[in-house]
C-alpha positions as CSV (number, residue, x, y, z in Angstrom):
1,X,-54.4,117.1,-13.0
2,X,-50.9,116.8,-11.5
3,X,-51.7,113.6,-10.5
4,X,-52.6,112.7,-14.2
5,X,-49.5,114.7,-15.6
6,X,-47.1,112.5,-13.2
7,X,-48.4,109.4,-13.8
8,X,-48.0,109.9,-17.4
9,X,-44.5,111.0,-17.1
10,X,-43.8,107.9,-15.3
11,X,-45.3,105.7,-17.3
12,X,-43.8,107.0,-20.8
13,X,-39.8,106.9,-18.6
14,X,-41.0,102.9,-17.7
15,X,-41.4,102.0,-20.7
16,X,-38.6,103.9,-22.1
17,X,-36.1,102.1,-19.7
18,X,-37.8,98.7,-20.4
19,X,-37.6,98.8,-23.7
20,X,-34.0,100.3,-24.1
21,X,-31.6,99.6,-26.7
22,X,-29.5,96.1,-26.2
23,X,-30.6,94.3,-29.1
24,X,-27.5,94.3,-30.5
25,X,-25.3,94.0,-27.6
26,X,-22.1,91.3,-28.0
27,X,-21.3,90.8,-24.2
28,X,-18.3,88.2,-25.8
29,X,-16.4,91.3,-26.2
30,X,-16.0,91.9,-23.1
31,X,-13.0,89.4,-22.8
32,X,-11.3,90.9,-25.4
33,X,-10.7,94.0,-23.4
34,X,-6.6,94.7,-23.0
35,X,-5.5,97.4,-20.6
36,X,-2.2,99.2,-21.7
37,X,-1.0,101.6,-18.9
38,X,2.1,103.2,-19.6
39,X,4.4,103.8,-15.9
40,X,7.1,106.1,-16.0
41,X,10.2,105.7,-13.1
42,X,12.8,107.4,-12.5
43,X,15.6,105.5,-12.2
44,X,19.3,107.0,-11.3
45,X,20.4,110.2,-10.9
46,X,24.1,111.0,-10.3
47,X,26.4,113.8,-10.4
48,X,30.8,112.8,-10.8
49,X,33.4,115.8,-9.8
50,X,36.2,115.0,-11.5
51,X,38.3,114.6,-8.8
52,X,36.3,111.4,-8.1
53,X,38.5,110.2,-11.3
54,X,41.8,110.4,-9.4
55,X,43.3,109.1,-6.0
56,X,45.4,112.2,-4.3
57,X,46.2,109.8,-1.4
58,X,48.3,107.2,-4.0
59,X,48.7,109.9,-7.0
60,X,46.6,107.6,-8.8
61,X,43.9,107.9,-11.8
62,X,41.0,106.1,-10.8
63,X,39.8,104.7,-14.1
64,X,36.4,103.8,-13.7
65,X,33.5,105.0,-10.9
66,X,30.6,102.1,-10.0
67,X,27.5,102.6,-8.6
68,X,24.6,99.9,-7.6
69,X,20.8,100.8,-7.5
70,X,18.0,98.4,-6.4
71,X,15.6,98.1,-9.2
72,X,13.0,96.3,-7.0
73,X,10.2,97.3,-9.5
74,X,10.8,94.3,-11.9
75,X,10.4,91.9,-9.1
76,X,6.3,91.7,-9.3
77,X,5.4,88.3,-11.1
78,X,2.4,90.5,-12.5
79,X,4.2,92.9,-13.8
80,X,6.8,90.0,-15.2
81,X,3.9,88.4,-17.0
82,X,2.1,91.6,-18.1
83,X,5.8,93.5,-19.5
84,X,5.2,94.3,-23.2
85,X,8.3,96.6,-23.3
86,X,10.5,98.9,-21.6
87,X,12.4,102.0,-22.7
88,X,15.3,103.5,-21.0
89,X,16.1,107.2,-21.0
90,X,19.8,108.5,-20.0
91,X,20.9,112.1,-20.3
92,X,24.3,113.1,-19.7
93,X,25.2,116.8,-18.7
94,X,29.1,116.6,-19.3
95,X,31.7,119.3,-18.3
96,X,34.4,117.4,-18.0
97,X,37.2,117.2,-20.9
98,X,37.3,113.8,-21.9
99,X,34.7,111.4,-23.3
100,X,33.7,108.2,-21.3
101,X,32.1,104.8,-21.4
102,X,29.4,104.2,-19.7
103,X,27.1,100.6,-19.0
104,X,24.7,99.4,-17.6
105,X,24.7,96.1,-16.2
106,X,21.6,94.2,-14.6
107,X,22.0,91.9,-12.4
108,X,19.9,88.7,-10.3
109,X,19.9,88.4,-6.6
110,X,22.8,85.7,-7.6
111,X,24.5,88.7,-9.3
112,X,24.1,87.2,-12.2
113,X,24.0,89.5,-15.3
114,X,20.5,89.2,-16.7
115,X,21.0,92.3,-19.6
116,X,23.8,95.0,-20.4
117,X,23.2,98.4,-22.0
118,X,25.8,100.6,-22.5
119,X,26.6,104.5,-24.6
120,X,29.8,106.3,-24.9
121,X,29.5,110.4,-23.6
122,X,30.9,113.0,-25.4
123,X,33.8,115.6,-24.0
124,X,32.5,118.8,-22.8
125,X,34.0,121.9,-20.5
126,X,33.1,123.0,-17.2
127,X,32.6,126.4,-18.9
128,X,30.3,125.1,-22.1
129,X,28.8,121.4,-20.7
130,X,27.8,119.0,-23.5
131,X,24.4,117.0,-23.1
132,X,24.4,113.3,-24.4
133,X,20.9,111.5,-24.7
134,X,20.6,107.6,-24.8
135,X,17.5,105.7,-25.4
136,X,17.6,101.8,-24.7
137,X,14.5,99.8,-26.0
138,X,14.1,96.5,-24.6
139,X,11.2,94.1,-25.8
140,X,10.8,90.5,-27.2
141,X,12.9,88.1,-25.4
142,X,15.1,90.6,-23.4
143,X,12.1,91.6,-21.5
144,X,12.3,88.2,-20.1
145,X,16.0,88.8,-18.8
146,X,15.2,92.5,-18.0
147,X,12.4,91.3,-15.3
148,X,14.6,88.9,-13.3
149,X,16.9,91.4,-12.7
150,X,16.9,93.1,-8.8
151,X,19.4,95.6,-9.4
152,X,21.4,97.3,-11.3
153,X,25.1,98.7,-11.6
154,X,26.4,101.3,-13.5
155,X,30.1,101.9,-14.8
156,X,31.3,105.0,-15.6
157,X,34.9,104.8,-17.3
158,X,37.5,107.6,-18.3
159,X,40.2,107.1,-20.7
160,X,42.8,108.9,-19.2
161,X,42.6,111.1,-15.7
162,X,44.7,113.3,-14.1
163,X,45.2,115.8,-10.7
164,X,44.0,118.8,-11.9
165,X,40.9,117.8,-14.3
166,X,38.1,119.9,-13.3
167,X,33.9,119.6,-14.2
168,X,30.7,117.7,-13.3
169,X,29.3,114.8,-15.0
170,X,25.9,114.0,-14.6
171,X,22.8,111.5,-15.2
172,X,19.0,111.7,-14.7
173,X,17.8,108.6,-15.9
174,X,14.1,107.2,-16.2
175,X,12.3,104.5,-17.6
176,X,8.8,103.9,-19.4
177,X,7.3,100.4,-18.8
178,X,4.7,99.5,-21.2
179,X,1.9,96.6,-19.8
180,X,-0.8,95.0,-21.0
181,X,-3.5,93.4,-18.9
């Protein structure tokens, strides 16, 4: 009887998996299958004393602070091709009085400029700092220009600097690449 009772059973699940459902099946589909991931970076992080705005050697204000950062990321020819958009994310954490300029400036490995952002920060105190968000979107043809850059230097410039200014100002950056496959 067990005998019986298991040959039924696999008879009835053999002619179940034969005669599954595929009918209506449209394998053409398949190609029009598009992967979107979404890859998040971070990108620069800094912190500026304020005394890094003024020579004490020459008495001198020191106008504007550089920084470069290899952005070697963008350099994949897949990810070139496959780039739908990119969004930059600055915040600023300011607690020094006085505003400042700050861009962005991509660059080739000619050092070429390929794309410029740039935001202005708002003043704060060392006491009460002030937070400054930026959001750059880049898509269409900037994308293009974006993913031939290899780096990319950052200028941060003060109006007016003296001996004695005091506070921190600071950046955590990241960006979002979009793709599609």
């Amino acid at each position: 009887m067990n005998k019986t009772l298991s040959r039924s059973i696999i008879m009835v699940c053999a002619c179940l998996f034969l005669t599954a459902c595929i009918k209506d099946t449209d394998f053409d589909q398949a190609e029009d299958i598009a992967l979107t991931p979404v890859v998040e970076l971070d990108l620069i992080y800094f912190n500026l004393d304020a005394r890094q705005f003024y020579d004490t050697i020459n008495s001198n204000p020191v106008l504007t602070v550089t920084d470069t950062t290899e952005i070697k990321f963008l350099d994949d020819s897949t990810l070139q091709e496959s780039l739908k958009r990119a969004e930059f994310y600055f915040k600023f954490t300011n607690g020094i009085p006085r505003n400042f300029q700050v861009d962005f400036q991509f660059l080739n490995e000619a050092n070429d400029t390929t794309y410029v952002a740039g935001t202005s920060v708002s003043e704060g105190l060392p006491t009460a700092p002030v937070i400054t968000e930026y959001i750059e979107n880049v898509e269409g043809d900037d994308i293009l220009r974006l993913t031939q850059a290899n780096k990319v230097v950052v200028s941060v410039t003060i109006a007016s600097s003296e001996e004695n200014l005091e506070g921190i100002l600071n950046l955590k950056s990241k960006t979002t690449y979009f793709l599609e496959y």
